[in-house]
N, C-alpha and C positions, 0 to 999 in steps of 0.2 A: 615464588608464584610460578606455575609451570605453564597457564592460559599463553597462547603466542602472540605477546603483545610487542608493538610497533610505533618505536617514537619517528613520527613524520616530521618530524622537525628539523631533522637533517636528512639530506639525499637525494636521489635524483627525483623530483616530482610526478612526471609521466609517467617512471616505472612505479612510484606509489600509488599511482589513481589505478594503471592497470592491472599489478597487481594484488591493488584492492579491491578492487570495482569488481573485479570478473568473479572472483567466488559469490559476491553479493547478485551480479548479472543471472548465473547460472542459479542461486538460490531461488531468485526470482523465476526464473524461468521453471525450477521444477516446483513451486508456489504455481504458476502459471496449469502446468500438468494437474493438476486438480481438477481444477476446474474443465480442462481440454476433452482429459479422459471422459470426464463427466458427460459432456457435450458430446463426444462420438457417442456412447454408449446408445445416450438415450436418444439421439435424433437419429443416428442410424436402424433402431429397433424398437425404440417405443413411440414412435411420433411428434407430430409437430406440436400438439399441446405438451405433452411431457416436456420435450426442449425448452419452449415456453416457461413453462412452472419451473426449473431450476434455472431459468436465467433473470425472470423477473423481479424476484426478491431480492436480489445483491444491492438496488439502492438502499433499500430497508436495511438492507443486516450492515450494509457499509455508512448508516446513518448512524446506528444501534453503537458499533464501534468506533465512530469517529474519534469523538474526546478522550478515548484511551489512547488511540495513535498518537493525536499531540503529546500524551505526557510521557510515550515511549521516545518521540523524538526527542523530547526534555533530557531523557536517561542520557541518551547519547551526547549530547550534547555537555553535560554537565562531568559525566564519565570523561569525556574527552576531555575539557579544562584540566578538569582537577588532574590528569595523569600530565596534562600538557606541564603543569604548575610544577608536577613533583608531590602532591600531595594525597598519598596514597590512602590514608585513615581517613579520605573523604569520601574515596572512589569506592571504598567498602561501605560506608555509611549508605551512599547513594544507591548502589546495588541493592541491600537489602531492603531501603524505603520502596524501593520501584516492584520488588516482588510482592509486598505487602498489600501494597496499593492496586496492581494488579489481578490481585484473587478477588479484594473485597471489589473493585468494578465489576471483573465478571458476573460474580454472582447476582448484581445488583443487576445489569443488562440479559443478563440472558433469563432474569424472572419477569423482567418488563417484556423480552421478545417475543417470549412466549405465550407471555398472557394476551396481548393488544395485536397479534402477527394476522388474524384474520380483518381486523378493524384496520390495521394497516395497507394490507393489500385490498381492500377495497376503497381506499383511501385513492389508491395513483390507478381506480378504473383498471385493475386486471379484466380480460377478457374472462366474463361467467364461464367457458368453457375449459379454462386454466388456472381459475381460484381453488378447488378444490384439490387438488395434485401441487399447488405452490404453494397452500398453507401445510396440506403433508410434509412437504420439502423443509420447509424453514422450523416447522415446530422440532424436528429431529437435530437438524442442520445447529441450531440454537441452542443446545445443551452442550455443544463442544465450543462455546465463547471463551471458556474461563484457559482452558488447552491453550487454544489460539493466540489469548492474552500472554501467559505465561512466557513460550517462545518466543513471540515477538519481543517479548521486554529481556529475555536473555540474550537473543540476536542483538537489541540494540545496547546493549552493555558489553559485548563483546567489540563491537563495531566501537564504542568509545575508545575501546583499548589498543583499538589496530587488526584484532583479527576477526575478517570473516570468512576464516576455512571452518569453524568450528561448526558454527550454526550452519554450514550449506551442508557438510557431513549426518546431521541430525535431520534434516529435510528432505535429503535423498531417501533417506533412510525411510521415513512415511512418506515418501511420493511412491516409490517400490510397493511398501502395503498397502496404498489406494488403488493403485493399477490391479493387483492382484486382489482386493477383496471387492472392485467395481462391480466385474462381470460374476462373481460367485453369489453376491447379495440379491441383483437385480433379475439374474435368471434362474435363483437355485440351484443347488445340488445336493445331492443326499438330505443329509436331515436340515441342513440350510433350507426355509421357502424361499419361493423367488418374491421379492419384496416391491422392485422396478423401481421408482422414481425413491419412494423408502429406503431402499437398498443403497442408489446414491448416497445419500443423504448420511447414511449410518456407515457408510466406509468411509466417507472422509473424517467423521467426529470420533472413530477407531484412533486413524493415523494424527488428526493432530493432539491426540490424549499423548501418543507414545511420543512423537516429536519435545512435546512439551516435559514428558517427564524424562528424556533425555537429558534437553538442558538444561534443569534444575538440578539435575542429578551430576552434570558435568559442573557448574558450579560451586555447587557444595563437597565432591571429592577431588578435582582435579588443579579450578581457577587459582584455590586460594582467597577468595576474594570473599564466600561465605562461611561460616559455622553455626553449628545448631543449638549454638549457646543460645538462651532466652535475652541475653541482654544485647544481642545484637540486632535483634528482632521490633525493638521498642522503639518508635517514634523521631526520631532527628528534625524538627518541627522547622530547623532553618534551611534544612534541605529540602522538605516538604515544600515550603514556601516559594526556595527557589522553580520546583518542579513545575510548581502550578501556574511560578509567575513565564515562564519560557512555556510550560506544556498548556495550559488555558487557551492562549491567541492559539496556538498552534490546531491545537484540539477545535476550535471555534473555526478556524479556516475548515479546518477537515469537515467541520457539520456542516459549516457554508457550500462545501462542495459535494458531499452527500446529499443535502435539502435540494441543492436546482439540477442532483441527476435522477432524485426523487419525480422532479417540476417535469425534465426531459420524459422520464418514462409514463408520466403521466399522460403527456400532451402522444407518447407515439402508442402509448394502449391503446388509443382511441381509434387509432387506424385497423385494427384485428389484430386475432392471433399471426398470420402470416408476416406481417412487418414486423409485431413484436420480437417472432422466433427470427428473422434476415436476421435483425438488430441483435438481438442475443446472439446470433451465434457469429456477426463481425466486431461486436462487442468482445469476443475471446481472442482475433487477429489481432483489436488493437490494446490487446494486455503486452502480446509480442512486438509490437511496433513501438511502444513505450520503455520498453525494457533494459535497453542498456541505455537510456539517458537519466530513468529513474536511481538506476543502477551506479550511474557516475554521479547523482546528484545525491547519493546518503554516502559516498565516498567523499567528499567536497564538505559534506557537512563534519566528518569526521575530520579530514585534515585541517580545514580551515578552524576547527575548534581548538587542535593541538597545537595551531601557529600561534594564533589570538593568545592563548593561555601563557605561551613563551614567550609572547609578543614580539611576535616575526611577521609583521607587516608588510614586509617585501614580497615574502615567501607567499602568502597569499593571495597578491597579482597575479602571481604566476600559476598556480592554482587554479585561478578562473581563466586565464586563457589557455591553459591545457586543457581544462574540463569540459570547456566551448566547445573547442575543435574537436577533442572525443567524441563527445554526445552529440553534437550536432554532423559530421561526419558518417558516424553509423546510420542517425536516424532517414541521413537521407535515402541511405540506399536501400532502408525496409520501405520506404516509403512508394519509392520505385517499381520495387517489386509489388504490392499490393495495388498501384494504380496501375500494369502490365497486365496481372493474373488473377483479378480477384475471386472469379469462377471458380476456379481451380481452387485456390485456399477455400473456399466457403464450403466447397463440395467434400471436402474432407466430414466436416457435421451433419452435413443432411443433404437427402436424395433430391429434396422437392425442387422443382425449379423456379419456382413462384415465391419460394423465400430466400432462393441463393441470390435472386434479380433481387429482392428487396433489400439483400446485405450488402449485395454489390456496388449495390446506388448509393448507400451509406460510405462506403470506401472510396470512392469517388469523389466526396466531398470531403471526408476529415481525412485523407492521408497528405493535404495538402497542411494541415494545424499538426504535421509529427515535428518538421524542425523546433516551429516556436517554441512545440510543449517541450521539446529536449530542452533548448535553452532557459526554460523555464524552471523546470528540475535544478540545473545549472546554479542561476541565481537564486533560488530558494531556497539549495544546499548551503549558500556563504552567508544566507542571512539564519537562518537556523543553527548554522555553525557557530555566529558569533551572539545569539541567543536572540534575536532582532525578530521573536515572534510577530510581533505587535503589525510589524510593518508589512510581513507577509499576508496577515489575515487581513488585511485594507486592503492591498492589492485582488486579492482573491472577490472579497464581496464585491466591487466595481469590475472583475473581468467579467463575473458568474451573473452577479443578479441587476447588474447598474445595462449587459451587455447582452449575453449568452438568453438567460430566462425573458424578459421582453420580446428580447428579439425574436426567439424563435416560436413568442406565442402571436408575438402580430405575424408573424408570415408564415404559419403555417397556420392560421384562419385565414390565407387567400385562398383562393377557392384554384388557383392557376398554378402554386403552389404546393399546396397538400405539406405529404409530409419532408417533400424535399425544404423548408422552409423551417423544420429543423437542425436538418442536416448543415445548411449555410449558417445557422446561429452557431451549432459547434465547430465549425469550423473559423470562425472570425474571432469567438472571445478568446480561444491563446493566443492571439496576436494580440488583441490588444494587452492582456495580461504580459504578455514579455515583454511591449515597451515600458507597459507602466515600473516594468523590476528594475527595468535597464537603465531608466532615468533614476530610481532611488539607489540603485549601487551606483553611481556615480556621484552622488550629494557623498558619501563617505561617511553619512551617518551613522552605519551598522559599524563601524571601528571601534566607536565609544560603547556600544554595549555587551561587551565581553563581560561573562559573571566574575572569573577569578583571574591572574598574574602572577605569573611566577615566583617563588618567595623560596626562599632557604628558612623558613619555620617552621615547615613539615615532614620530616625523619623520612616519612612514608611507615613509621613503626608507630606501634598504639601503645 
């Protein structure tokens, strides 16, 4: 098997997380470019509705996608055991269920997004002056689901095995053709017309097609781990099992968290297009403010999967307080930086100054909820890691809708308030959501539910 796989179960751990974490960081980051490029194009030259319309759909489409994410976390997770264990005819099994599963969602999701996408966004109150340009965006935007599914579920099957140079490799790769087919779509050239908010939309479902048939394409010639025999292709119904029972809560948190930023974007339509576009376009700083705690927290999920599996409980502790100090360390000092300068970052998307004040105010409040959310990542990598979906998606529904959605719908009906009232709501539920992590990884619960352990019964040969 030639894929550059990495048993974390021995060695120094700092230089594991960093070494792992930073190709996944930088992945994210040019994941992040997507959507940035998107955001200059069209708020520097088509307007404050255009901005609008490609920022407002992302609850939708990240609703759309939710329950897939859980069961890519699953891949990982379960990839991770079974290599942790030594048992290789598992970790192929699991691979080829997760591709399977993969396409047949897509397709299922991107025929619902597109059918119900106008019903949807008039659902969370888009500004009538922004509906029409946002359903354009997402009907286009939506045919590239199955892409998108693809890759992530190859990233996260590398990520079980230790390597994420691969997939940042294949990412670069379509973030390079999104930059370059942004501005040829949306302004024209030659026999290209110029499309605008369209053009968006259809340069990124280019790059994540190629991304995606990259890494399918790397696993099937290079991993090892695939072939295009028919009988590998077929159903492993205990693995399936496994998937749904770690990917279900997990996928369920992720809806849970999609549904109340559904509830947020609802309650801030309401204010106009002008806060909606602030909020869109500091809603892109804090994809960067997030980024290396997310980053060190699907690194945590990997390692703490490969300890669990070898049952190195030790190795583990130590884990979570390198992973702490990592991710909470960086995130303070973007944090810093964004409550210093927010002017200055916002003015990078857009000229207006009525919506950089309106993004600014948002920064103002949620750059104070970057540490918690890092620490948060943190502890929802070790519980994810050790398959302990259940207890994360509890957590989640009490930070989000027990906290965050009430909250911010009583006080931003103060009249004194507005919409600074939900700015204060999202900024208080990650705190309370990291204590509630911090008090169940210390119950020790998540120890006992590791899927598999170590065994000399599996060759790693089929």
């Amino acid at each position: 098997m030639s894929t550059k796989m990495t048993d974390f179960t021995e060695g120094s751990i700092p230089r594991h997380l960093l070494l792992f974490s930073t190709p996944m960081f930088l992945g994210n980051l040019l994941q992040a470019m997507y959507n940035t490029v998107d955001s200059f194009w069209v708020g520097r030259y088509l307007g404050r509705q255009a901005l609008a319309a490609v920022s407002v759909g992302f609850p939708i489409i990240f609703a759309l996608i939710a329950l897939v994410m859980g069961l890519t976390m699953a891949t990982t997770t379960l990839v991770a055991q079974y290599y942790g264990a030594g048992q290789m005819s598992r970790v192929r099994r699991a691979v080829s269920n997760s591709l399977v599963l993969q396409v047949l969602m897509g397709i299922v999701f991107t025929m619902a997004g597109v059918t119900l996408r106008d019903h949807l966004l008039q659902l969370i109150n888009v500004p009538l002056d922004v509906l029409p340009l946002a359903s354009q965006y997402m009907g286009i935007f939506l045919t590239g689901l199955t892409a998108t599914f693809l890759y992530n579920a190859s990233s996260s099957i590398l990520r079980g095995l230790g390597d994420s140079r691969t997939s940042l490799r294949f990412l670069a790769y379509a973030t390079g053709m999104n930059i370059v087919l942004d501005p040829l779509f949306i302004f024209g050239i030659g026999p290209i017309p110029a499309m605008g908010v369209a053009g968006v939309a259809l340069a990124t479902v280019i790059s994540q097609v190629f991304s995606a048939v990259l890494s399918v394409a790397y696993l099937v010639r290079q991993s090892g781990l695939l072939t295009l025999e028919p009988g590998w292709w077929k159903p492993d119904w205990q693995i399936m099992a496994l998937t749904f029972k770690i990917g279900l809560p997990a996928g369920m948190q992720q809806v849970l968290v999609s549904l109340s930023a559904l509830f947020i974007s609802s309650l801030v339509n309401r204010f106009g297009s002008t806060v909606v576009a602030g909020f869109g376009a500091a809603a892109r700083l804090d994809q960067f403010a997030v980024m290396p705690s997310m980053s060190v927290g699907l690194a945590v999920s990997a390692l703490v999967g490969q300890n669990l599996g070898a049952g190195k409980y030790e190795r583990v502790r130590e884990i979570v307080k390198w992973s702490a100090a990592l991710g909470g360390g960086i995130t303070i000092a973007v944090a810093l930086l964004f409550l210093s300068i927010p002017q200055s970052l916002l003015g990078v998307f857009i000229k207006d100054s009525a919506v950089i004040a309106a993004g600014a105010t948002y920064l103002g409040y949620n750059a104070f909820a970057y540490v918690p959310f890092a620490l948060m990542f943190v502890f929802g990598g070790v519980l994810r890691g050790a398959g302990d979906t259940l207890a994360t998606m509890a957590i989640t529904l009490m930070g989000l809708w027990l906290v965050r959605v009430p909250l911010a719908a009583y006080l931003s009906s103060n009249p004194t308030l507005g919409i600074r009232g939900v700015w204060i709501a999202v900024m208080i539920s990650p705190m309370v959501s990291f204590l509630l992590q911090l008090g169940y990884y210390r119950t020790g619960i998540w120890k006992r539910r590791a899927i598999v352990k170590r065994s000399g019964g599996d060759s790693g040969e089929d």
